[in-house]
ZAMARGU-4260 file (C-alpha; in steps of 0.2 Angstrom, whole numbers, plus 5000, padded with zeros to 4 digits):
<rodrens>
0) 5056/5402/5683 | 5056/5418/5673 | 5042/5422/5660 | 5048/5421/5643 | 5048/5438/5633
5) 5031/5443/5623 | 5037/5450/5606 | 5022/5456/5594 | 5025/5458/5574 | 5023/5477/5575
10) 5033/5491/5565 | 5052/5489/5568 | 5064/5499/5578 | 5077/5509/5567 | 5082/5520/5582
15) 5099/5513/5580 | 5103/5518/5562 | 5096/5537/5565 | 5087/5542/5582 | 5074/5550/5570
20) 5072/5556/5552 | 5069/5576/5558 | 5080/5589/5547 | 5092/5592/5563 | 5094/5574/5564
25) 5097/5568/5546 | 5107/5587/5542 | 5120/5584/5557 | 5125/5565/5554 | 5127/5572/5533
30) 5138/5585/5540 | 5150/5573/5551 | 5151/5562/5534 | 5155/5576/5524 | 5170/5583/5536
35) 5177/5564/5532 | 5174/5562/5514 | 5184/5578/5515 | 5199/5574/5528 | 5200/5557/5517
40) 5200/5565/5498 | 5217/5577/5506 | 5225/5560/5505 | 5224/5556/5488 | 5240/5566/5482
45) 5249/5552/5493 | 5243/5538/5481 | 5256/5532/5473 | 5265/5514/5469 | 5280/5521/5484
50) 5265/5522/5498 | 5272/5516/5513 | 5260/5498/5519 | 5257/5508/5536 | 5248/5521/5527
55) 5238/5511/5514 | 5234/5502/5532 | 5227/5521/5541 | 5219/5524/5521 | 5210/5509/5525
60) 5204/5511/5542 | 5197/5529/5536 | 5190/5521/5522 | 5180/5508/5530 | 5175/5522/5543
65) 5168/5531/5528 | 5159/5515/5521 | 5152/5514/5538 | 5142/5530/5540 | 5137/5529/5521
70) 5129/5511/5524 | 5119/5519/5538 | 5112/5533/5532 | 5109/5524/5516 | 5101/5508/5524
75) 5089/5521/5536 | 5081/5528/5519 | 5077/5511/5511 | 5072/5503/5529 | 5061/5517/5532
80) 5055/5519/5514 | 5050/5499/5516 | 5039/5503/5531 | 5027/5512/5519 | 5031/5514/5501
85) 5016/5524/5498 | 5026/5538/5510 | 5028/5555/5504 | 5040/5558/5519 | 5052/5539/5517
90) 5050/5541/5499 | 5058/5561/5501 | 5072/5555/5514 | 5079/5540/5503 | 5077/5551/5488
95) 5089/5564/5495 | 5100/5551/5505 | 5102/5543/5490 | 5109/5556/5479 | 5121/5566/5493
100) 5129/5549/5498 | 5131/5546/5476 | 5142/5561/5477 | 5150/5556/5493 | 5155/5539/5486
105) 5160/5548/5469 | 5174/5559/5479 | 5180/5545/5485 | 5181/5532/5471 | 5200/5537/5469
110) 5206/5525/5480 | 5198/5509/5474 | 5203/5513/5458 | 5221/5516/5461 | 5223/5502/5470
115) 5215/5492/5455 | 5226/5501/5445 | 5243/5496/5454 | 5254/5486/5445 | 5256/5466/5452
120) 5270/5470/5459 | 5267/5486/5471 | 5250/5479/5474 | 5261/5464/5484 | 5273/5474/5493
125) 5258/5487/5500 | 5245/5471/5503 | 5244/5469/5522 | 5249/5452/5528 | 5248/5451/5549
130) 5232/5439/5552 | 5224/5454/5562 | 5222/5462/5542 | 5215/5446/5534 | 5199/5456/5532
135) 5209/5471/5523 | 5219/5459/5513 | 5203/5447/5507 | 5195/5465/5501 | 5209/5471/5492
140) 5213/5455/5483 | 5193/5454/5479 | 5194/5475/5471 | 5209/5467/5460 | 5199/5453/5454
145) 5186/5466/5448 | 5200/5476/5438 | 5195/5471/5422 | 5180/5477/5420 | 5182/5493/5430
150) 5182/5511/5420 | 5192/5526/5424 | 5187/5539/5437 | 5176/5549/5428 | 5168/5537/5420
155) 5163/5528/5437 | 5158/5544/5443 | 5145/5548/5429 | 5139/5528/5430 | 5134/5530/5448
160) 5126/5547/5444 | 5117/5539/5430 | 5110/5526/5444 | 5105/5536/5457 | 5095/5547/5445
165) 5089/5536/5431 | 5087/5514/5433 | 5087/5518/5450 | 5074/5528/5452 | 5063/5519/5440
170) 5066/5505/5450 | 5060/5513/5465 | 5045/5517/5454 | 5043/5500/5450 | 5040/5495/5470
175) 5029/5512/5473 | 5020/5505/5460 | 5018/5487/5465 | 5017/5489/5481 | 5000/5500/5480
180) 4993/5488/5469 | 4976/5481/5479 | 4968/5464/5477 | 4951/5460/5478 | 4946/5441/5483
185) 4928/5434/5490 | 4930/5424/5507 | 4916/5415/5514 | 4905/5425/5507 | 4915/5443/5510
190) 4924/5451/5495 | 4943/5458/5502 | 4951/5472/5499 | 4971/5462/5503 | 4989/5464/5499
195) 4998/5454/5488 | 5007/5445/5503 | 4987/5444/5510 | 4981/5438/5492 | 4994/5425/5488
200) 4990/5417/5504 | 4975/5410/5496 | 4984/5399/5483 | 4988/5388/5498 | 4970/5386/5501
205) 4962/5368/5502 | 4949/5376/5491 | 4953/5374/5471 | 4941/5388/5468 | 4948/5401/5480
210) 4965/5395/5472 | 4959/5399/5455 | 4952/5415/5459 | 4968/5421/5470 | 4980/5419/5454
215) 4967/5425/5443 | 4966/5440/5453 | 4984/5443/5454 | 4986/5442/5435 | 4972/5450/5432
220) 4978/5467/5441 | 4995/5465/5436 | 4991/5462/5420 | 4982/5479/5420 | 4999/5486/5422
225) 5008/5477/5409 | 5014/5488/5398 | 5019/5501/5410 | 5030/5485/5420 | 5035/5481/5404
230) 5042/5494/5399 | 5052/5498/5417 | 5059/5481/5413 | 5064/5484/5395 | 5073/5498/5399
235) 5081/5488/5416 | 5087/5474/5401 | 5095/5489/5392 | 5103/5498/5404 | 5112/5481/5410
240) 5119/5480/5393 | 5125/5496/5391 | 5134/5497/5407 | 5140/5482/5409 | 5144/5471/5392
245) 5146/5489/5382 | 5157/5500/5394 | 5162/5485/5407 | 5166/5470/5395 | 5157/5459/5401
250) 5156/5442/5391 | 5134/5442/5392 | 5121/5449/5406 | 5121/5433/5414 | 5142/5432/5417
255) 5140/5450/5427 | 5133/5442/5442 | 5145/5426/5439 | 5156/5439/5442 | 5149/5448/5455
260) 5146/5433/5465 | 5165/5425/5461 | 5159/5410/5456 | 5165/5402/5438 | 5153/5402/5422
265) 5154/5383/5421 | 5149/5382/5439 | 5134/5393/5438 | 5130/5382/5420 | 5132/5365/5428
270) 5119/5370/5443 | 5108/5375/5428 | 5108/5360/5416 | 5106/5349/5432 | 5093/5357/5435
275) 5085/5354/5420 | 5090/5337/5419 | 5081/5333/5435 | 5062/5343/5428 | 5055/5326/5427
280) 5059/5323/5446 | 5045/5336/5451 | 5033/5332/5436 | 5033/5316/5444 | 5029/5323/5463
285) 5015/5334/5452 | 5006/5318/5445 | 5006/5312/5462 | 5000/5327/5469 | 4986/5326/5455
290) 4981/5310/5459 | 4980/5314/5479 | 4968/5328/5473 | 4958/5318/5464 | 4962/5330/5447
295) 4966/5319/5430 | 4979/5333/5428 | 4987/5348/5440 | 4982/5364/5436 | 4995/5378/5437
300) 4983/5386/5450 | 4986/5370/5461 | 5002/5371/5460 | 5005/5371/5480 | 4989/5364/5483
305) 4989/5356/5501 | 4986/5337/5504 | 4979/5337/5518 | 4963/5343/5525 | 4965/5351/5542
310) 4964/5374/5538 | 4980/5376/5551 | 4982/5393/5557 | 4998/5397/5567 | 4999/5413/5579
315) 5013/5424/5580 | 5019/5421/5596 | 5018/5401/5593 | 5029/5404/5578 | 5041/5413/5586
320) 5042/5398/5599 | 5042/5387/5587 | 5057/5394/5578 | 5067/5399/5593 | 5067/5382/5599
325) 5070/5373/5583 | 5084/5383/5582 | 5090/5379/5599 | 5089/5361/5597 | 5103/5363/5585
330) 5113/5373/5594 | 5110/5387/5608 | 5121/5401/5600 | 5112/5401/5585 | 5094/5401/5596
335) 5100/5415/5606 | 5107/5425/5590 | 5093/5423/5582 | 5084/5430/5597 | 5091/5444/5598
340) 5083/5450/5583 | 5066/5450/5590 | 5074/5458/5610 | 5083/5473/5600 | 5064/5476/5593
345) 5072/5474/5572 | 5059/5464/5567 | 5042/5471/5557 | 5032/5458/5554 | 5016/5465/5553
350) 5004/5463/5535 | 5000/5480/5531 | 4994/5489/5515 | 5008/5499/5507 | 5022/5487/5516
355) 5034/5482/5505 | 5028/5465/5499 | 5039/5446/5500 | 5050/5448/5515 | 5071/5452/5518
360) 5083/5453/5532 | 5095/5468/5531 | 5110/5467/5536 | 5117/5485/5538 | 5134/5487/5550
365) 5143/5470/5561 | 5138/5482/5576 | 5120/5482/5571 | 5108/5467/5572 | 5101/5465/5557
370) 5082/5469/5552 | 5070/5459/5548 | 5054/5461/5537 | 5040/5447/5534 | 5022/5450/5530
375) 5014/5437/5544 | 4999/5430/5539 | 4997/5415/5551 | 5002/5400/5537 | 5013/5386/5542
380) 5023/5391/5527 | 5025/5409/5536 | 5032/5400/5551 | 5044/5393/5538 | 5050/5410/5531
385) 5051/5417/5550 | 5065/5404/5551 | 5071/5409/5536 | 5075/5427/5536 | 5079/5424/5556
390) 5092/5410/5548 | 5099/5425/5538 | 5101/5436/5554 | 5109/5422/5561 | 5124/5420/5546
395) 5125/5439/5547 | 5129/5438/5565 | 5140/5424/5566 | 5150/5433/5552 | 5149/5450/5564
400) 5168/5448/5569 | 5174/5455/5551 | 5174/5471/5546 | 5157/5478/5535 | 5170/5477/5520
405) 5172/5457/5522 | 5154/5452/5533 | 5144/5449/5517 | 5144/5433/5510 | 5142/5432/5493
410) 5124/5429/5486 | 5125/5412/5482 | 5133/5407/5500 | 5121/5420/5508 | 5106/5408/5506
415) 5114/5392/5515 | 5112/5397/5533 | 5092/5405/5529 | 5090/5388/5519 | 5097/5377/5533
420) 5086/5383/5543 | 5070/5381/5536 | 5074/5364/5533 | 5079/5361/5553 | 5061/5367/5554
425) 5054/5354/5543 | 5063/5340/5552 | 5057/5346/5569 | 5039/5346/5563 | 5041/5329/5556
430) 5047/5320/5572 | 5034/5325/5581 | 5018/5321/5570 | 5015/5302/5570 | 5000/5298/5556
435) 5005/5295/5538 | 4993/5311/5534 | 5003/5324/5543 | 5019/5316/5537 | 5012/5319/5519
440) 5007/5336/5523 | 5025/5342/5527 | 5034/5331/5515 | 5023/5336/5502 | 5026/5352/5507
445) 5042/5352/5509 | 5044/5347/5490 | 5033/5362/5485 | 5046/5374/5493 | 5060/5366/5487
450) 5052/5366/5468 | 5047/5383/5472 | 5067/5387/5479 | 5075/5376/5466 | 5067/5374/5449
455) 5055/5389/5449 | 5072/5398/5452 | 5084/5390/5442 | 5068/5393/5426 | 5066/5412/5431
460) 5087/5412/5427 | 5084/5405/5411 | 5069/5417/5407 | 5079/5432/5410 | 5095/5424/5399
465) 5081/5424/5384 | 5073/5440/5389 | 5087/5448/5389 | 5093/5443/5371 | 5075/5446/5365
470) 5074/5464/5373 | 5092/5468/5362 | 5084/5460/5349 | 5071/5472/5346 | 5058/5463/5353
475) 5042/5472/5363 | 5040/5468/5382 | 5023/5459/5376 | 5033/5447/5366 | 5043/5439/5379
480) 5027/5431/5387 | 5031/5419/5376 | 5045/5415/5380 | 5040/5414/5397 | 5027/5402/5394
485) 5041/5391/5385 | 5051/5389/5397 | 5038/5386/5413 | 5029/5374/5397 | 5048/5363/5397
490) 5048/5363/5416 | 5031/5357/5419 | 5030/5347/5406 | 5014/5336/5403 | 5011/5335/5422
495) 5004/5354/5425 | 4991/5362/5415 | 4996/5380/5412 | 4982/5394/5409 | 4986/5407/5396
500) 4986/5422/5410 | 5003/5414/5418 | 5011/5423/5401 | 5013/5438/5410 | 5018/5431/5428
505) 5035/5438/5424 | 5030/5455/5430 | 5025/5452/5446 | 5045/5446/5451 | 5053/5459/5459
510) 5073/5450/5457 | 5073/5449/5439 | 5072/5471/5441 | 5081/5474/5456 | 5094/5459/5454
515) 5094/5452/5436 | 5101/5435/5437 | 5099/5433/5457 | 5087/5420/5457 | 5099/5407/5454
520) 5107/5410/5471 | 5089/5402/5479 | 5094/5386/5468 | 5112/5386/5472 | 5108/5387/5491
525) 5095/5373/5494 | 5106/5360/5482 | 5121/5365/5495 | 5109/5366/5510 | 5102/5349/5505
530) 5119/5339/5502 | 5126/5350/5522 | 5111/5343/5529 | 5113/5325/5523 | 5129/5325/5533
535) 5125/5332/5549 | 5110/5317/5549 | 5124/5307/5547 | 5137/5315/5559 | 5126/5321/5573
540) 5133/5336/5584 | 5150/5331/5576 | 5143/5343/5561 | 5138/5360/5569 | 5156/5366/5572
545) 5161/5366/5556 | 5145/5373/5546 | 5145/5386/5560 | 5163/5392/5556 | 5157/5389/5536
550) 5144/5405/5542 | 5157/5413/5554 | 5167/5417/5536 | 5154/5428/5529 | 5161/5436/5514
555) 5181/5435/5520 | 5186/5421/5509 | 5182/5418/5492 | 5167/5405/5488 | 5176/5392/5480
560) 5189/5392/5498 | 5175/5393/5509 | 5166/5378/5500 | 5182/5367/5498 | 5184/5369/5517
565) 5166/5358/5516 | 5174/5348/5500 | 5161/5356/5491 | 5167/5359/5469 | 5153/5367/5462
570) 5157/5366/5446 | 5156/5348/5447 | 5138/5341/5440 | 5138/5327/5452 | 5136/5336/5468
575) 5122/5345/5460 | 5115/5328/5456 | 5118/5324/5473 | 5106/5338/5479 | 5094/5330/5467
580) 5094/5313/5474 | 5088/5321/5491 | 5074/5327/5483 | 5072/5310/5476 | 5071/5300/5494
585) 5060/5311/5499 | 5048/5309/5486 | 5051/5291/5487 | 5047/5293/5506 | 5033/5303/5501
590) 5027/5289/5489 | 5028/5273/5500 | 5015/5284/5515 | 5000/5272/5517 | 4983/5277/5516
595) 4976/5278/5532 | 4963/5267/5536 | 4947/5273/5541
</rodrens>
């Protein structure tokens, strides 16, 4: 019998996105790009409404050629800047890459604006129809959607611009900046200099105390920053405005990524007033936890207190057992994809200072496997989001048949596979424990990650809608703790004592800068993950076929399609409801544990 492989959490590979990052290197791949963008800008005096299909079909394959080098190069500079954010060298490569392929995307903007620009009727006769285009024909008819709010030429030009050296950049700032930030914490007796990922470790800890002191910590040091993050995201609010509901026409902040991720306003409404119908749910799973702790009331610091009492620590070659053969109890394909991660050397998962913090799976071109970032600490709940980001590779690669126009799936459908996977996990580890303590362990965790996934989420949405008001309103960054403190007061109701420092948690999340109005996605994921994997405990092996082709779609169907193939509406507020009732039997579940008898 062969030995299995031995894979360590060290720096990633990105030897297939660039050999290295020397000048010859990065200078000769710019030049290859810039001798296409040139070849392909010859073509636009053919642009016309007479264009022949064959040709739009040969435009296409160039252009997607084009996309492909860009997404490379561009995905190198942000892989390699993620390595070390602190970097003088990454910071200097995606600086440049970032402005050269700006202007390289800017020369050849003309294309998708004229075929947004086309009349219904010569955008039908030129749309490709033989099934071997379906991938051509999904992006086109997705570019038309978009028509409404797109500007003309120069306009584009000078808003890409306008990114690349302005909210951009001061987003980039905004990661330099957090990312350096360093934590001290006292552990048995030692005071630690740690990361963020190192420091929020701690508010897992059995140890109220240390749980205490960790969030203290991390407010206290990004509260020392406040006005300066503040500011960064004032000016993120504003420039969201002024591009998108003043130039675009948008209807509000929040309908752009409704937009961007094709889903109907009432659909992304209903997920949210669910949501808060269903705050009670968790404020009753916090009393319990309260009463387990032997706390008159939870504390925000306790938030994700543990149950139990065993300190579990889990190496990082166990983990990658553990995951792999979770995954391969559900199916072998998705076992072996997700191994392939790990055997093309894509994975960094090594805990390091100046790291970017959290943890991502890139996904760059369907010839590359994606790359894999996690900051490994040795929690069970780092297990869990190992199997998470691995679950993401494993969507990317199911979806690796379509063209890098098409494999995306939108961000709301990108979360079911990463989501599905956590929760196969879960279920693993709770058929093979067999006291009621560890069952009220993982079910009790469970429910922290999927407050954590779900309302926590869903609250950050609601956040940003009234930050975002307030900051046109007139009001000062310092004002909107506030209005933070509002909305975690609604969803934690009486159940959670919340210390005046959480005011200015809002800071410390990264999506509400890079990606206002992401969060949401999380809690639209885990709802639809929750109901998929109520069925295939129903339905067995019956299931996989069909949730594996859901992932095999990737971004080459519109969500509402791809979700009615799973008769799925999401505009409808009873399956949301649905999702909730899950959360409900397990609560009951957790609930009706005995106490074990000494």
């Amino acid at each position: 019998m062969s030995t299995p492989p031995v894979y360590h959490p060290r720096c990633w590979n990105l030897g297939d996105l660039l050999p290295d990052d020397s000048s010859s290197t990065v200078d000769g791949r710019l030049a290859a790009l810039e001798r296409e963008v040139s070849r392909f800008e010859a073509a636009r005096a053919e642009l016309t409404r007479e264009l022949a299909p064959q040709r739009l079909r040969e435009l296409l394959g160039a252009y997607e050629r084009l996309l492909e080098g860009m997404v490379e190069l561009s995905a190198y500079g942000s892989l390699r800047f993620a390595e070390d954010t602190q970097s003088p060298r990454a910071l200097a490569l995606k600086g440049r890459l970032e402005h050269l392929l700006t202007g390289m995307q800017n020369r050849v903007l003309f294309f998708i604006l004229w075929w947004k620009g086309l009349d219904d009727e010569a955008a039908e006769r030129l749309l490709p129809s033989a099934p071997a285009d379906a991938d051509y024909r999904h992006f086109l008819l997705d570019a038309r959607r978009l028509q409404p709010f797109t500007l003309e030429e120069r306009a584009e030009q000078l808003i890409n611009v306008k990114d690349a050296n302005g909210i951009d950049a001061v987003l980039t700032l905004y990661s330099m900046l957090t990312n350096r930030l360093q934590f001290h914490l006292e552990v048995d007796g030692e005071v630690r200099t740690l990361t963020r990922d190192q420091l929020m470790s701690h508010v897992y800890s059995r140890d109220p105390a240390r749980r205490e002191a960790a969030y203290r910590e991390l407010h206290r040091v990004f509260g020392g920053e406040q006005t300066v993050l503040g500011q960064i995201y004032v000016n993120r609010v504003r420039d969201w405005y002024a591009e998108n509901i003043e130039l675009r026409g948008f209807a509000d902040p929040l309908a752009v990524r409704n937009v961007a991720n094709d889903l109907p306003d009432e659909a992304v409404a209903a997920l949210l007033e669910v949501a808060d119908e269903n705050a009670s749910l968790f404020q009753r799973f916090f009393r319990w936890k309260a009463e387990r702790l032997g706390l008159p009331r939870l504390r925000r610091y306790d938030l994700y207190a543990p149950v139990g009492t065993a300190e579990e620590t889990v190496e990082y070659e166990r983990a990658v057992e553990l995951v792999l053969s979770t995954f391969a109890r559900f199916d072998g394909r998705v076992a072996q994809l997700a191994e392939r991660v790990l055997a093309d050397d894509h994975l960094d998962a090594e805990a390091r200072p100046g790291k970017k913090g959290g943890a991502f799976c890139a996904t760059v071109l369907p010839v590359h496997t994606p790359w894999v970032l996690l900051n490994y600490t040795g929690r069970v709940r780092d297990v869990a989001t190992m199997a998470h980001e691995l679950g993401h590779a494993v969507h990317s690669l199911l979806a690796a048949d379509h063209s890098v126009l098409t494999q995306h799936a939108s961000l709301p459908l990108a979360e079911t596979a990463s989501v599905f996977a956590e929760i196969l996990l879960t279920d693993r580890l709770l058929s093979e424990v067999e006291t009621p303590a560890a069952k009220r362990e993982l079910l009790a965790g469970k429910l922290d990650d999927i407050y954590a996934t779900v309302m926590r989420q869903a609250g950050f949405t609601r956040f940003e809608v009234d930050a975002h008001r307030a900051i046109l309103d007139g009001k000062r960054a310092d004002e909107l703790n506030d209005l933070y403190l509002t909305r975690l007061a609604e969803q934690l109701g009486d159940a959670v004592e919340v210390a005046d420092e959480f005011a200015w948690e809002w800071v410390s999340i990264p999506h509400i800068y890079q990606t206002p109005f992401y969060c949401y996605a999380y809690s639209f994921g885990q709802l639809l993950v929750l109901a998929l994997y109520r069925r295939y405990r129903q339905e067995g092996e019956a299931f996989v076929p069909g949730y594996l082709r859901l992932l095999a779609h990737g971004g080459s169907a519109r969500p509402i399609e791809i979700l009615a193939e799973v008769g799925v509406d999401p505009s409808d507020r009873g399956f949301w409801r649905g999702g909730f009732q899950v959360v409900e039997e397990l609560l009951a579940d957790l609930e009706a544990l005995p106490d074990e008898v000494p």
